[in-house]
N, C-alpha and C positions, 0 to 999 in steps of 0.2 A: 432480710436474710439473717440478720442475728437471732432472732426468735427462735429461724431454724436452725441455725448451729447449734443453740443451746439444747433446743430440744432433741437435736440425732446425738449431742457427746451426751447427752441422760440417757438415753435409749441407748448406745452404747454402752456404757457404765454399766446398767442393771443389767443387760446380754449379757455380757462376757460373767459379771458375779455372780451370775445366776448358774444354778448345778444343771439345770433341766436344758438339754441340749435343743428341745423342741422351743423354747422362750425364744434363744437365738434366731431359730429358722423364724419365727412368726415375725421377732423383731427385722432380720431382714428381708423379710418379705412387704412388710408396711414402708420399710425406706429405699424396696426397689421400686412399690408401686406411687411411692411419693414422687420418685426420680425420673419414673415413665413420664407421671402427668407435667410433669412442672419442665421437662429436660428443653423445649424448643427454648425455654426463656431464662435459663441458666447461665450466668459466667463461668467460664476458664477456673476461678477462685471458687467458685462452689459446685462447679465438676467436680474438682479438685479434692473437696469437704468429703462430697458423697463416694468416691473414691476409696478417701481414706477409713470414713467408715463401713463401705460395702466389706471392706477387701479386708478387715480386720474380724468383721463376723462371721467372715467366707473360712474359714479358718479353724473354725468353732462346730459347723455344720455338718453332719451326713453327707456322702454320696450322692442319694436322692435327692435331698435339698438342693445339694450344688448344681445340680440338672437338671431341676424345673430354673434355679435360677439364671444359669447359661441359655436355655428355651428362652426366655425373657428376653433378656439381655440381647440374642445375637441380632434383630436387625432393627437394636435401636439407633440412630445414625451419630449421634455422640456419646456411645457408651463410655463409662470409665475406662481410659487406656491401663489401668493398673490390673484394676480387676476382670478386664478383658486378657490376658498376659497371660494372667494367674491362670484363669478358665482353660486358655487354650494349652495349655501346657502340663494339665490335668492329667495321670494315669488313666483314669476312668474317660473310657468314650463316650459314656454317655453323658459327660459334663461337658470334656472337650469338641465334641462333634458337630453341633449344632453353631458353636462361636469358628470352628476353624472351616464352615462350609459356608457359613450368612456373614459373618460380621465382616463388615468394612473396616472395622479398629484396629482390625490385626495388622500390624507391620512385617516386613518381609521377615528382621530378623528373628521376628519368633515363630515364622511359617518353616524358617530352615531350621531352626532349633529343634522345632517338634520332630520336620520329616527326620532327620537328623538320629531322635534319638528314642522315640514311641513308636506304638504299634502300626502293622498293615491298615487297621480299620482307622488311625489315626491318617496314616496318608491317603487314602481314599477318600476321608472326608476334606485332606486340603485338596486333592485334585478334581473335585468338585464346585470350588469356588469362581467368580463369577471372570476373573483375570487372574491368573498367574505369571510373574516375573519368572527370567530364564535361571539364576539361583535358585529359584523353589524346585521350577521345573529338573534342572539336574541332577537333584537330591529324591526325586519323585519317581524318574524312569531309570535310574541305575540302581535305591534298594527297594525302589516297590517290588512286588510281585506282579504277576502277570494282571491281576484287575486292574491295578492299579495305572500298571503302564499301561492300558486300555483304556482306563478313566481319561486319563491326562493327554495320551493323543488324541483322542475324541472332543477335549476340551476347546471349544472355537475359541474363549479367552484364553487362553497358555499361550506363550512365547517360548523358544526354545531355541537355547545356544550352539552353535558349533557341537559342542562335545553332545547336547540334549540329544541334536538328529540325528547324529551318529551310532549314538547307544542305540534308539528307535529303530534303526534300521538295521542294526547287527542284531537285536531281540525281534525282528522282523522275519528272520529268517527260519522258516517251517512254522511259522505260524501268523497263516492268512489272515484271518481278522485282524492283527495287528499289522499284518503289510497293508492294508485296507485303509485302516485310519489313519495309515502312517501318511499313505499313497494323496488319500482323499484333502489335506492339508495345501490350503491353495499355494500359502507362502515357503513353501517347502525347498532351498536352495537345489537348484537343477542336479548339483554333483552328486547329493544323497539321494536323486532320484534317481540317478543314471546305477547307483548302489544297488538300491531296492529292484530295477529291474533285472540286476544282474543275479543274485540274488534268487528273486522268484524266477526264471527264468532256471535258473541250475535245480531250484526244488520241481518243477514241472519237469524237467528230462527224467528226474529219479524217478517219479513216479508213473511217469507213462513209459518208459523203456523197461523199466521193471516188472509187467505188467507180458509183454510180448517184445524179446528182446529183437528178433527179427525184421520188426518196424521200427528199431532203434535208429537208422539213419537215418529214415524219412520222418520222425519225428524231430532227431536234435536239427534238422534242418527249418523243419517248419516252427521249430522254437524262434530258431535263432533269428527267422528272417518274422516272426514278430515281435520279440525283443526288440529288434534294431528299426522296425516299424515304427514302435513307441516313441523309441528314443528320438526318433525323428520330428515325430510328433512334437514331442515335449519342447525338442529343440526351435521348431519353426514357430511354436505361438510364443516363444519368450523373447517379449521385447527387447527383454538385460540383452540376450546372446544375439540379437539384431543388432543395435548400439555397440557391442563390442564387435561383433563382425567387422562392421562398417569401419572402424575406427583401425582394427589392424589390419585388414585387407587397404585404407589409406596410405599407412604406412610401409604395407607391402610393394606399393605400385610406385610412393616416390621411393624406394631405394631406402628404405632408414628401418626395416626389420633385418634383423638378422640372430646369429645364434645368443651372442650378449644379451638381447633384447628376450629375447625366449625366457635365457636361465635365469634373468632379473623376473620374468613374470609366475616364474617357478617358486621362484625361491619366496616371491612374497604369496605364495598360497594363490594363485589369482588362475582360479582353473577354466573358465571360458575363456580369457587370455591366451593361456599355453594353447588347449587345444586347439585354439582358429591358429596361433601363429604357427606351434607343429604341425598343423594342415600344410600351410600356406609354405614352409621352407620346405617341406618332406615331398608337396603334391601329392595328398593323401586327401581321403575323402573325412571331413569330421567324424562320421559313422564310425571308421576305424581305429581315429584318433581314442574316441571315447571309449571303446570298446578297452583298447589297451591301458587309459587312466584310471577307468572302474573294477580293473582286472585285479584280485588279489596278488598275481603272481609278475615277477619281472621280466620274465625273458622277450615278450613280445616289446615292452619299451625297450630293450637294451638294444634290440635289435634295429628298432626303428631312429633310434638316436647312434647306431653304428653305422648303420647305413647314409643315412644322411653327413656324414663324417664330423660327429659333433666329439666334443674333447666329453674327459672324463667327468668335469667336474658340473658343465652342464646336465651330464645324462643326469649323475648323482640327483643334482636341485629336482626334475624330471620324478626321480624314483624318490624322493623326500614330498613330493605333492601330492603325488601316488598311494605312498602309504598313510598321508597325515587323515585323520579320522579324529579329529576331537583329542583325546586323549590317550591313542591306543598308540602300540609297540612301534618303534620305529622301522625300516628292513632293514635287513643284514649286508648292510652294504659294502661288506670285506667280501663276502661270499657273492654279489652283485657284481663288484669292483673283478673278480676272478672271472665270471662269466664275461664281463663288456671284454676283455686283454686276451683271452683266449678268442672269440668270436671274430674272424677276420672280415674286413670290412667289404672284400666281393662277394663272400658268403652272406652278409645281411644284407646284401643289395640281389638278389637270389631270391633269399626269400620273401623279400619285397616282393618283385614282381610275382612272387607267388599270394600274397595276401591280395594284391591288385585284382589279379584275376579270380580270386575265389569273392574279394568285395562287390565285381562287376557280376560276377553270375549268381549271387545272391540277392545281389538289392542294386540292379544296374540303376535305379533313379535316385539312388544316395550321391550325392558329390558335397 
């Protein structure tokens, strides 16, 4: 290997002293085709060499040079981590594109750097790569554009955090092909499906009652009793919400649920928890439980946690699980807090038994 060092810092030397911009390209083009053939049987230390002189001529070069040598470079499987960096971090997409959609070498932190702070065509080429981390993903579906969040829900390698499906499914809304791929994601947590139905369910009433407002009631009917179809659906093949059934319907039967137990399962975010167990104190069918967690709006929990005669500070946890969406607004819980104190408590046991009966003659085989 000393041979070779000597001979890439000469080849270096004459590069860089050299006025003719084209010497540099040809020089690094002979010590990337050096770095191709030799790379399976390369040390760490003269990675390292080639590195330091790739990424010093990289520097010296044209545009074009830099993007046939990124084309190179991106799925060699121990590229220079230096001059991989450099690459992907490029203004030019056509340098950075090909390393930020193939290369393995890329680390996370410069896949969020880039989405971070380069172009659309920049993030489209990360949300094309082969697995995405939920960091990348979050920087990818809240400032890509609309391709882009296309790209990246469609992507079977992506992972995506709390905040990732929440944004997916709030930019889901009127625009189907994204509720589609959003939808079509197996590992998609049950609550932002129960979102997404809600959701596409409010875009299909606009558009068919809008259309012939006189079939507007037999339409938001037959929405809703497929809406809540779905949801049923979704509900009975998840094993998670079998295992948790089970487990609070346990504790339902020896005596040890009760409203504590609820605002503890509220309060830590744990929403197929809440729902079986506000089933199971309320004697409420799930169907309606979720109907009211997935609701943008509070009245219908306030009323079911005043009914049930739960204290304030539970309903509050209730309407904090309600609203919690990744990173979005909290509710207005002064103006929530005014509704629960004014809402008398035979008055939401009233309209209970009004939700009962519009529950039973809409989907009498929900329980």
């Amino acid at each position: 290997m000393s041979n070779l060092q000597q001979n890439l810092i000469a080849d270096l030397e004459c590069a860089i002293s050299a006025k003719n911009v084209g010497d540099r390209a040809t020089t690094l083009r002979r010590v990337t085709d050096l770095f191709v053939m030799s790379s399976g049987r390369l040390s760490d230390e003269q990675v390292n060499l080639f590195d330091d002189v790739m990424g010093r001529l990289l520097n010296e070069i044209e545009s074009s040079a830099r993007a046939a040598f990124g084309h190179l470079l991106a799925t060699v499987p121990n590229a220079p981590r230096g001059v991989i960096r450099t690459l992907a971090l490029d203004d030019t997409i056509d340098v950075a594109g090909p390393v930020l959609t193939h290369c393995e070498q890329v680390d996370d932190l410069t896949l969020v750097e880039s989405a971070k702070t380069r172009s659309q065509a920049h993030l489209l080429a990360i949300s094309r790569r082969k697995t995405l981390a939920e960091p990348v993903t979050d920087i990818l579906v809240e400032r890509g554009d609309r391709q882009v969040a296309l790209s990246t829900a469609g992507n079977p390698g992506a992972a995506f955090s709390e905040f990732g499906y929440s944004t997916l499914v709030q930019r889901s809304s009127g625009d189907d092909d994204l509720a589609m791929c959003v939808w079509a994601r197996p590992e998609i947590p049950r609550k932002h499906l129960m979102k997404l139905f809600a959701a596409a369910s409010e875009s299909v009433k606009a558009k068919l009652t809008s259309k012939d407002p006189s079939k507007a009631r037999v339409v938001l009917e037959i929405v809703a009793q497929a809406s809540q179809q779905l949801r049923t659906q979704a509900r009975e093949k998840s094993l998670e919400f079998a295992a948790v059934q089970a487990r609070i319907q346990s504790l339902h039967a020896g005596g040890q649920l009760g409203e504590a137990q609820l605002a503890e399962f509220a309060r830590a975010g744990r929403f197929d928890e809440t729902t079986v167990a506000l089933g199971l104190l309320c004697d409420l069918p799930a169907a309606l439980i979720e109907d009211a967690l997935v609701n943008e709006r509070s009245e219908q929990t306030i009323v079911i946690a005043r009914a049930a005669g739960f204290s304030w500070d539970t309903t509050k946890a209730i309407l904090g699980l309600q609203s919690r969406t990744g990173r979005g607004v909290p509710s207005n819980f002064q103006q929530s807090f005014e509704t629960f104190t004014r809402l008398k408590v035979e008055t939401a046991k009233k309209v209970m038994q009004f939700y009962r009966l519009r529950q039973r003659a809409t989907s009498p085989q929900l329980h």
